[in-house]
C-alpha positions in Angstrom: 20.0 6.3 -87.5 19.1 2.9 -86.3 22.3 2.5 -84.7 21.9 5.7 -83.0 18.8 5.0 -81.5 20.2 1.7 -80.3 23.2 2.9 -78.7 21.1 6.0 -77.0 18.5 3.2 -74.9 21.6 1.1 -74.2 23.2 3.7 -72.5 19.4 4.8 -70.9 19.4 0.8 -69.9 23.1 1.4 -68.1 21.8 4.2 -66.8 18.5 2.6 -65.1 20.4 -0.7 -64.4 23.2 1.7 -62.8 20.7 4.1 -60.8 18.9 0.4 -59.9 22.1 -1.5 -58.6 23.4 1.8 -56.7 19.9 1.9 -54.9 20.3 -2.0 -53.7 23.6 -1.3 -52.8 22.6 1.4 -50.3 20.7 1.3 -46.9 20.0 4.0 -44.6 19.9 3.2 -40.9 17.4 5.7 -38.6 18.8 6.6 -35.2 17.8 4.6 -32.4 18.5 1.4 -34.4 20.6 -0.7 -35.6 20.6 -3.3 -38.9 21.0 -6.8 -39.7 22.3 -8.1 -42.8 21.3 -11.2 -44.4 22.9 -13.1 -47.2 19.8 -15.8 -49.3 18.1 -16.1 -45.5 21.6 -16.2 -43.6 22.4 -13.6 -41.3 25.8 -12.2 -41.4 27.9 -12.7 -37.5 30.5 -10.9 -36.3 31.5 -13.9 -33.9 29.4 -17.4 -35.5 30.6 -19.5 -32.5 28.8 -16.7 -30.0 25.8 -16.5 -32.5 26.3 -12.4 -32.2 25.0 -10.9 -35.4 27.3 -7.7 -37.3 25.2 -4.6 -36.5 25.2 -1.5 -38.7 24.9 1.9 -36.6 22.8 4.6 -37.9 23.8 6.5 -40.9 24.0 5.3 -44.6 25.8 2.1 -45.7 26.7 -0.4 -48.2 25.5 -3.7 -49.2 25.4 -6.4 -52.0 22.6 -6.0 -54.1 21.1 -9.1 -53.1 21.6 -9.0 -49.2 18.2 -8.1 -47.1 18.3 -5.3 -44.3 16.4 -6.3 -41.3 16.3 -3.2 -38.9 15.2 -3.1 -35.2 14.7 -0.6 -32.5 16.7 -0.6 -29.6 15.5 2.4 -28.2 13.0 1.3 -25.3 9.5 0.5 -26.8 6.2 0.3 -24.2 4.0 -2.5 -25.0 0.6 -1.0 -23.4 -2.4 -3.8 -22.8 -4.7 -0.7 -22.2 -8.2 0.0 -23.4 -9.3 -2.2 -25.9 -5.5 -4.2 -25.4 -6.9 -4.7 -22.1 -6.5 -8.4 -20.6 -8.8 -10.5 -18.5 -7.4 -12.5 -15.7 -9.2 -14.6 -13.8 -8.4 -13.9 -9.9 -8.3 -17.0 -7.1 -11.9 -16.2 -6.0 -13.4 -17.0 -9.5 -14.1 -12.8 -10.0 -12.6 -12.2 -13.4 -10.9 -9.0 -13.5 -9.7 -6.3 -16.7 -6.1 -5.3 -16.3 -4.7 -2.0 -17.7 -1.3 -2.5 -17.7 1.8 -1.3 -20.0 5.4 -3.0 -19.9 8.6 -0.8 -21.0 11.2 -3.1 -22.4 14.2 -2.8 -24.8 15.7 -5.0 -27.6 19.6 -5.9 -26.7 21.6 -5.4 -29.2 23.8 -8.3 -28.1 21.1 -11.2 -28.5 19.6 -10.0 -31.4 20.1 -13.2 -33.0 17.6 -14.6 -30.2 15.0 -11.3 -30.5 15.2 -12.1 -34.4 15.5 -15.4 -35.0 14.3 -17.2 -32.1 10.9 -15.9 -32.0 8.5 -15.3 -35.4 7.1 -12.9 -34.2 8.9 -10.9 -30.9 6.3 -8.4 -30.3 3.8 -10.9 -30.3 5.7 -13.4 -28.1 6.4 -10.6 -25.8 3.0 -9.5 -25.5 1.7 -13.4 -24.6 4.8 -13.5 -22.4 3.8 -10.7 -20.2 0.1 -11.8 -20.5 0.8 -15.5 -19.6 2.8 -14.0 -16.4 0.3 -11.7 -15.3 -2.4 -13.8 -15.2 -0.7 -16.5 -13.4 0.7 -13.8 -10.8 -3.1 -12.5 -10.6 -4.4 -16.3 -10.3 -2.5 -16.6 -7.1 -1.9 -14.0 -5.7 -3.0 -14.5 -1.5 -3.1 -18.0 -2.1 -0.2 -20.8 -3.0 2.2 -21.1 -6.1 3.0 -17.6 -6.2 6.1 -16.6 -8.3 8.2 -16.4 -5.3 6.7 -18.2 -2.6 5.1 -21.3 -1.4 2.5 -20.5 0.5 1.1 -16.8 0.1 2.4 -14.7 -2.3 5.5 -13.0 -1.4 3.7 -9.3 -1.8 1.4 -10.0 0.5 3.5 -11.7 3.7 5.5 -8.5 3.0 2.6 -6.4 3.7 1.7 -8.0 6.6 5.1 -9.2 8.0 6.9 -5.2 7.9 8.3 -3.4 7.8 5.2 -1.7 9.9 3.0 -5.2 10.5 -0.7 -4.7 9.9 -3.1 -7.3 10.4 -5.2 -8.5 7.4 -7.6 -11.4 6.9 -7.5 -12.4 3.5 -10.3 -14.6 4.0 -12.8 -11.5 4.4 -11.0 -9.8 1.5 -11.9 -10.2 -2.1 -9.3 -10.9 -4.9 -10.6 -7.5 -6.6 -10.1 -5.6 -3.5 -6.7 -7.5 -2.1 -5.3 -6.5 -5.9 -5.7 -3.0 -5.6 -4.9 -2.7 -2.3 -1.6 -4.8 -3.2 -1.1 -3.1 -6.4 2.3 -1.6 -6.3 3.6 -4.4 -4.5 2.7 -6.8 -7.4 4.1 -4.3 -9.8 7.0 -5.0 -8.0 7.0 -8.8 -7.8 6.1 -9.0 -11.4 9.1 -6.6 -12.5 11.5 -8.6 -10.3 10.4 -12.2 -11.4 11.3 -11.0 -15.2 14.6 -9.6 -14.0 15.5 -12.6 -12.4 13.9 -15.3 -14.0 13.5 -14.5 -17.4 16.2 -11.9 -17.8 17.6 -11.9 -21.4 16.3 -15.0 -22.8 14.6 -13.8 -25.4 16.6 -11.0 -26.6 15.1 -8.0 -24.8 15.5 -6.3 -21.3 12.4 -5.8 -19.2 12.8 -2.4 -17.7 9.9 -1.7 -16.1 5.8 -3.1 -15.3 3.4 -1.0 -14.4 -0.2 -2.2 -13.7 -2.3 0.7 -13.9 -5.5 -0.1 -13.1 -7.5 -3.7 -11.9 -11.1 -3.4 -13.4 -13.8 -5.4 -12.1 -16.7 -7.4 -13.7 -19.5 -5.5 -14.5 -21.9 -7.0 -12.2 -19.1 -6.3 -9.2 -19.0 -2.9 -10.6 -22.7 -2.2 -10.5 -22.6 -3.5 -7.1 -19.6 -1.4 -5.6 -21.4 1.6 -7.1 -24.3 0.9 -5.2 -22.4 0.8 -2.3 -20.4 4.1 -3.1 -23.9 5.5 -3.8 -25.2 4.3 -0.3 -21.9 5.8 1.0 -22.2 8.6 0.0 -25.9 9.4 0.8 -25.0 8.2 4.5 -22.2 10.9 4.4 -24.6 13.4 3.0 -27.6 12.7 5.3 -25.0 12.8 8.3 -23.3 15.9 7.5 -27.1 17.8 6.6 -28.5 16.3 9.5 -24.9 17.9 11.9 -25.9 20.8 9.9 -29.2 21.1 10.9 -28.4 20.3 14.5 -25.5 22.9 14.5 -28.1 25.6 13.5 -30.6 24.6 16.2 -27.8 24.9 19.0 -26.8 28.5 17.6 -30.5 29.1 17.4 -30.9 28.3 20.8 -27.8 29.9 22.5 -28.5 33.0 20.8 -32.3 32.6 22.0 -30.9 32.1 25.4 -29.0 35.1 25.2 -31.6 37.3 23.9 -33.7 35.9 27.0 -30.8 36.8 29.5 -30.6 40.5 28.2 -34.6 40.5 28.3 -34.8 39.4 32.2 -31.9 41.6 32.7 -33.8 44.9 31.1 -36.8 43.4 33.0 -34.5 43.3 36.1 -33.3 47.0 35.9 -36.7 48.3 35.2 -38.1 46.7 38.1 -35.3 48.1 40.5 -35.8 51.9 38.9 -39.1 51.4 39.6 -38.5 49.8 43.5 -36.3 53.1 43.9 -38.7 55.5 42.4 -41.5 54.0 45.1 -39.1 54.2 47.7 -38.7 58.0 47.4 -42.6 58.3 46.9 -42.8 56.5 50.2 -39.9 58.7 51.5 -42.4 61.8 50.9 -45.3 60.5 52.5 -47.1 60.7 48.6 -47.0 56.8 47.9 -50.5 56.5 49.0 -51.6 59.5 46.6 -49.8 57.9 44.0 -51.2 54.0 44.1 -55.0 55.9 44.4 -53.5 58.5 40.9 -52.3 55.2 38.9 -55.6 53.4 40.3 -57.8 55.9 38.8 -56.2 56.3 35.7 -56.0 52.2 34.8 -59.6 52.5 35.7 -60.2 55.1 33.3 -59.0 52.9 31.1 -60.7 49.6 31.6 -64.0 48.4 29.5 -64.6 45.7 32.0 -64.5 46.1 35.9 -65.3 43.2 38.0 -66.2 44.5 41.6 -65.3 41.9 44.6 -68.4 41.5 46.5 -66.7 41.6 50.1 -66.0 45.0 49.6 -69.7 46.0 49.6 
């Protein structure tokens, strides 16, 4: 019976070491990744002189039971410094400014020995990469040591040099007001100078920048609502008081026209009345008529006032 019982949680043991071993032995890879193998802290390379790692695709795999899988995303990812993420940069006027901005980039699966291993944490150093770069791009923009150029920065001689010149004095500008105005080219300028300059050193691909909003301090904010405000009760006062004057000129042309139809009836009557006299005088029975009408307005009078020379 012992034995029996022995032999039964062996083969239990077997089984569980078994179901253990088969589970370390397997790895599962999700789609839109690939995985790294490492061997006691050494990563396994397909060419050791090119320091390229062996990638697994996605699907299920084998390992040794004491090799670690280390997977990463190379589908593109979007780092986005928005909100709360937000990050302050402090323009070349002194303004300090809150930048919403979001960065698309892509682990290569060919330097994944440099996005693994050469940074402790890549997200993170990403992150302060972009940050570092954008402040220093927002720091000189309009003035010198731009990423491009040595005097202005490059976005802004474009803007003024073509391809349709306008003219701009920066000095009257604020940095807050130059940014936004300059926005897209310094998306640009920023996109271009980690294509160029950065490229794939650290692993990843920088697909796109997009800087989607340049906040200002909340003082500078209180006062370019107060000028919006003052705007836009100008506008309103103007366009009520165009209103009002508007009405007044209908009022007016349709009082002049009610006037011209009044002299006119006034007109007609009085010629009617010319013609009617006419043919009264005509008949020889004017006179009879003026002494008739006399008589009857007298008739009607409360009041008469006699001229003395007529006595």
């Amino acid at each position: 019976m012992d034995i029996v019982t022995f032999m039964a949680g062996f083969a239990l043991g077997l089984l569980l070491l078994g179901a253990w071993v088969s589970r370390r032995c397997m790895f599962r890879v999700e789609e839109g990744s690939v995985a790294v193998l490492t061997t006691f802290g050494a990563a396994e390379c397909s060419d050791p002189e090119q320091k390229k790692l062996a990638t697994w695709p996605p699907g299920l795999h084998m390992k040794k039971p004491w090799q670690k899988v280390l997977a990463v995303q190379t589908m593109e990812q979007i780092l986005d410094l928005s909100g709360e993420k937000a990050r302050t940069a402090m323009a070349a006027d002194g303004t300090t400014l809150r930048l919403d901005s979001i960065l698309r980039y892509q682990p290569l699966e060919g330097r994944l020995a440099d996005y693994l291993f050469g940074m402790k944490s890549p997200r993170e150093h990403v992150t302060g990469l972009f940050t570092c770069l954008l402040r220093n791009e927002i720091a000189n923009f309009g003035t010198s040591g731009g990423l491009e150029s040595g005097g202005r920065s490059r976005a802004l001689d474009l803007a003024i040099r073509g391809p349709n010149p306008v003219t701009i004095d920066t000095h009257d500008m604020g940095s807050f007001a130059l940014l936004r105005s300059r926005r897209a080219r310094l998306n640009q300028d920023i996109a271009k100078f980690c294509h160029t300059q950065i490229g794939d050193r650290y692993g990843v691909r920088f697909n796109a920048v997009d800087l989607v909003d340049i906040l200002p301090p909340d003082e500078l904010a209180a006062a370019l609502n107060a000028v919006i405000y003052a705007h836009t009760e100008a506008g309103t006062l103007y366009y009520r008081t165009e209103g009002d004057c508007q009405q007044r000129i209908l009022g007016a042309e349709q009082g002049l026209e009610i006037a011209k139809a009044k002299a006119k009836s006034t007109e007609l009557e009085m010629r009617k009345l010319a013609e009617f006299l006419t043919r009264l005088d005509e008949d020889s029975t004017l006179d009879l008529y003026v002494q008739r009408r006399r008589a009857e307005v007298l008739g009607d009078a409360k009041l008469l006032y006699v001229n003395d020379a007529s006595f």
